[in-house]
C-alpha positions in Angstrom: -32.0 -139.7 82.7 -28.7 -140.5 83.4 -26.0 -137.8 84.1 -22.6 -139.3 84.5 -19.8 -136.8 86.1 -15.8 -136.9 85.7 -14.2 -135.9 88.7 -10.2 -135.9 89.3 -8.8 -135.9 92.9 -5.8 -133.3 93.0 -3.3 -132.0 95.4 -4.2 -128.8 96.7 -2.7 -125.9 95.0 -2.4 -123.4 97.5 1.0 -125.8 99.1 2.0 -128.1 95.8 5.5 -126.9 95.1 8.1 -128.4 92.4 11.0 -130.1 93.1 14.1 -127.8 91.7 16.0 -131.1 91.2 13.6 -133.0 89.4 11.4 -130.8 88.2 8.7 -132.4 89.1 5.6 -131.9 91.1 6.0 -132.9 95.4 2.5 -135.1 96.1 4.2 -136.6 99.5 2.2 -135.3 102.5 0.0 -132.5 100.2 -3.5 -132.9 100.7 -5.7 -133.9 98.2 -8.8 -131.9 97.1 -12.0 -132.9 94.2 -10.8 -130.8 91.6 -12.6 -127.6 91.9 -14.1 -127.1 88.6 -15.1 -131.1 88.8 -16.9 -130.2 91.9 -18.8 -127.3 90.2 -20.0 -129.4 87.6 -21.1 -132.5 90.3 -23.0 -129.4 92.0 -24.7 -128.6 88.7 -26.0 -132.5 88.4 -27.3 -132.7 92.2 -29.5 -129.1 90.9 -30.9 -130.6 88.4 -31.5 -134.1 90.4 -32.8 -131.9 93.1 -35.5 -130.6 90.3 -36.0 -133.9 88.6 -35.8 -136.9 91.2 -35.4 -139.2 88.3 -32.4 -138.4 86.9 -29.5 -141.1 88.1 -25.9 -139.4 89.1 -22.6 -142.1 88.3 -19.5 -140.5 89.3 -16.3 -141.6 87.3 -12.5 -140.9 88.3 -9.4 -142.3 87.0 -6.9 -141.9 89.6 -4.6 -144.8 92.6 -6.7 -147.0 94.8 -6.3 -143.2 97.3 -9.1 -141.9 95.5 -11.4 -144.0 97.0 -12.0 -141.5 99.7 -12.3 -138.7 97.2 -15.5 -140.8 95.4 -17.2 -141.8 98.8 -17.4 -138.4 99.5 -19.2 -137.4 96.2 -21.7 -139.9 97.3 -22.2 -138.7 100.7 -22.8 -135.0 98.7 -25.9 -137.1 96.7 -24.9 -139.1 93.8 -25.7 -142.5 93.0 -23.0 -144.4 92.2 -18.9 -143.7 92.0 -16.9 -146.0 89.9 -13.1 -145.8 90.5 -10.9 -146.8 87.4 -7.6 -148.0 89.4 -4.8 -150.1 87.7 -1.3 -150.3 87.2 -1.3 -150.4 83.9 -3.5 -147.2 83.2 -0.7 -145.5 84.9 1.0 -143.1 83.3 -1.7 -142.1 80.9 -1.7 -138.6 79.3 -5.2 -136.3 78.4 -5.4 -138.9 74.8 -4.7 -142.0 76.8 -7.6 -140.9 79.6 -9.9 -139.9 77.2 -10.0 -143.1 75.8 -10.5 -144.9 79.0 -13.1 -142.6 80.3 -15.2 -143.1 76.9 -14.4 -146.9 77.2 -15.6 -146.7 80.9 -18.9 -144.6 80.1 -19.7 -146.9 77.5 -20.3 -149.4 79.9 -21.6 -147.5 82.5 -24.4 -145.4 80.3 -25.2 -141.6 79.8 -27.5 -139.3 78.9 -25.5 -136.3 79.4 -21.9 -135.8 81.1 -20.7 -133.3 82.6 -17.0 -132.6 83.6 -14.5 -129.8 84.9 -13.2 -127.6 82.5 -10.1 -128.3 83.5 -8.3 -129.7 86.6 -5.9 -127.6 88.8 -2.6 -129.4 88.4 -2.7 -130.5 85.0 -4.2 -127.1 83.5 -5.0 -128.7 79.9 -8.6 -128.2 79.4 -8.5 -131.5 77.2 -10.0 -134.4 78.6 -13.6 -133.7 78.9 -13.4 -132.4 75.2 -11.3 -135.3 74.0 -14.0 -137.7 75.7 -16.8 -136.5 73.7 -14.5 -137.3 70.6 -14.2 -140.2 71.6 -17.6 -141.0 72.2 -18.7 -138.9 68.4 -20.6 -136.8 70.7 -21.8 -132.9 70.7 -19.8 -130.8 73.5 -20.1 -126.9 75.1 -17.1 -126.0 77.3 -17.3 -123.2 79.3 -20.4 -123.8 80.7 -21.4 -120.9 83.5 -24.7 -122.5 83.7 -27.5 -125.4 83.0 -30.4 -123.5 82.1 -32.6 -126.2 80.8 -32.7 -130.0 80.7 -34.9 -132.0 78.3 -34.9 -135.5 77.4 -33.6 -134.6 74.0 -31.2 -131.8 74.7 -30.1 -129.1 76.8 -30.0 -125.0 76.8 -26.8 -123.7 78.5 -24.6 -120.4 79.1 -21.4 -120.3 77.7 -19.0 -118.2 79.3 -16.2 -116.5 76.5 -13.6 -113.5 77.7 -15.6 -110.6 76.8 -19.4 -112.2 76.3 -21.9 -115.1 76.9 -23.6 -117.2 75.0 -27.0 -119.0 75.4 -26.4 -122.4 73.7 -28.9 -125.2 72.7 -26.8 -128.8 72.1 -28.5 -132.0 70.9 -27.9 -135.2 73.9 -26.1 -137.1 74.7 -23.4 -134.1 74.9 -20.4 -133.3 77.1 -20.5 -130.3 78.9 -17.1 -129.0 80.3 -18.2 -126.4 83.6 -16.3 -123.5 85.5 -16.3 -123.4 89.2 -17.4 -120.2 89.7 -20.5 -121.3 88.2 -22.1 -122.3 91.7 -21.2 -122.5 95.2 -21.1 -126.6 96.1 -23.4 -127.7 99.2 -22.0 -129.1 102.1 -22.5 -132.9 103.4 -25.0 -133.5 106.2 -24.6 -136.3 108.8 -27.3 -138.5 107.5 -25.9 -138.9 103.8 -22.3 -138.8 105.1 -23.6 -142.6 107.2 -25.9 -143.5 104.0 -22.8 -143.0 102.0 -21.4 -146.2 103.6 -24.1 -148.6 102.6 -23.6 -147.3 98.6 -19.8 -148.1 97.9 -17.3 -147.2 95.2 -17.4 -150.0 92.3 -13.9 -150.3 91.5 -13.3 -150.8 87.6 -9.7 -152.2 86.1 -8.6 -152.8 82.9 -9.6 -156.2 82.7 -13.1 -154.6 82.5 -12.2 -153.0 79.4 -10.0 -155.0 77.9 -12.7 -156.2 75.1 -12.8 -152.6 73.7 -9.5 -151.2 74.4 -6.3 -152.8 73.5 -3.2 -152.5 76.2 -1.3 -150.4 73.3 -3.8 -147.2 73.7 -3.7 -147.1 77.4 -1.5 -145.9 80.2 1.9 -144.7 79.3 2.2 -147.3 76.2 -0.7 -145.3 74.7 0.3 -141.6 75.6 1.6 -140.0 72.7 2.8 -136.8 75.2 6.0 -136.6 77.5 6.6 -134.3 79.8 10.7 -133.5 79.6 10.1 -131.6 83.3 7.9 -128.8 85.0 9.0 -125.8 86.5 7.4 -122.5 88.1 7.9 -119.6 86.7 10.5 -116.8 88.4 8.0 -113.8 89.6 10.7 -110.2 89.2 9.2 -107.4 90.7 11.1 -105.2 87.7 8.4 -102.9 85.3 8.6 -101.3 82.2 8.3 -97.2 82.3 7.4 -95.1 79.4 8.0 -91.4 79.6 5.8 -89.8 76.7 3.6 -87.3 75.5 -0.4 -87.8 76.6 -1.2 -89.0 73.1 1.2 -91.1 72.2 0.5 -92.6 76.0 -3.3 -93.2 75.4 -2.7 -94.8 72.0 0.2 -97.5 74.0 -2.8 -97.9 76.5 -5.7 -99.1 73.8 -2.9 -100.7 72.1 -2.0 -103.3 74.9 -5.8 -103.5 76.4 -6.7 -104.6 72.3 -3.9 -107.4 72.6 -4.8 -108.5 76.2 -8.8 -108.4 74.5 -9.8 -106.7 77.2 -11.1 -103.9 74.7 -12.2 -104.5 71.1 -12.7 -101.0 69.7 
């Protein structure tokens, strides 16, 4: 079987800030991180290889010739191969225009099942990995807290809503969008860290696509979204006090818990 996993190499966001002029996001001198709930869902693939030693693990990102470094390093954590889509003219892309250059990529590459973050860190949209399975005409779960079986044919997973979980059986191939909280990622060891270096990063352009994907429908040409600027929002330490009667306090409380969905009754 093969399991094919999107990763996305982020700045960290514990010291990304946003330029007040610009309003966009500083990169220059931030370190860079594997998306977090990417790394969950790479974590998730080495279990089940670590169960199953035939199952293959192919690593895709889209991302500048940087993340390089970023791929290496999921092969020195176990998986198979890392492919690297870098080129100039991808850049720019929105969630539509990745999704259709990841699906283009996986197409050639092969997959039984795929597995991506449910979201990276400094974009926050939740979109790509269900916009790839579009693509591809292709079942999806997002959400997913956990793998609980893997069969040829399909797979049984827990879905993870606000107030509930779900146990989920979905036909493959599928896309399954995971949460990093779902397991704790192992560490790299010495050996596989040396190994790593005799199992390289394919890099992959556009000129490898170009047959299935015309120049209009990637990069910024085929990115339907524009962002007019990004800001952070101002944090005022200022509350709202109520001074009422015990009932009418209680029936505020349930009130705001019901629109939060924190309560349902």
């Amino acid at each position: 079987m093969k399991i094919a996993v999107l990763v996305k190499q982020v700045p960290d966001s514990t010291e990304i800030t946003v330029d007040k002029n610009t309003g966009t996001l500083v990169r220059d001198g931030v370190p860079s991180i594997i998306n977090p709930d990417d790394l969950a869902g790479l974590e998730a693939a080495l279990a089940l290889k670590d169960k199953d030693d035939t199952i293959e693990i192919s690593v895709i990102s889209m991302g500048p010739p940087q993340a390089k470094a970023m791929l290496q390093e999921t092969i020195a954590r176990g998986a198979d191969h890392a492919y690297l889509l870098t080129d100039r003219r991808l850049g720019g892309a929105d969630t539509c225009a990745t999704s259709r250059t990841l699906a283009a990529a996986l197409n050639k590459i092969g997959y039984d099942l795929i597995i991506a973050g449910r979201q990276a860190i400094d974009g926050d949209t939740a979109q790509v990995g269900p916009q790839t399975a579009e693509r591809l005409g292709i079942p999806q779960v997002t959400y997913v807290d956990e793998i609980i079986e893997l069969a040829p044919d399909h797979a049984v997973v827990k879905k993870a809503l606000e107030d509930e979980e779900q146990i989920l059986e979905v036909k493959l191939p599928a896309v399954l969008t995971t949460l990093s909280g779902m397991n704790k990622p192992r560490y790299m060891n010495c050996f596989d860290i040396v190994d790593s270096f005799n199992n390289p990063v394919e890099i992959m352009t556009y000129d490898d696509l170009m047959d299935v994907l015309p120049q209009s429908e990637i990069g910024l040409a085929g990115s339907p979204t524009k962002v007019h600027r990004t800001f952070t929002k101002d944090v005022s330490a200022a509350t709202e006090t109520f001074n009422m009667p015990a009932q009418e306090t209680a029936e505020l409380i349930a009130k705001t818990l019901k629109e939060k969905q924190l309560i349902t009754k």
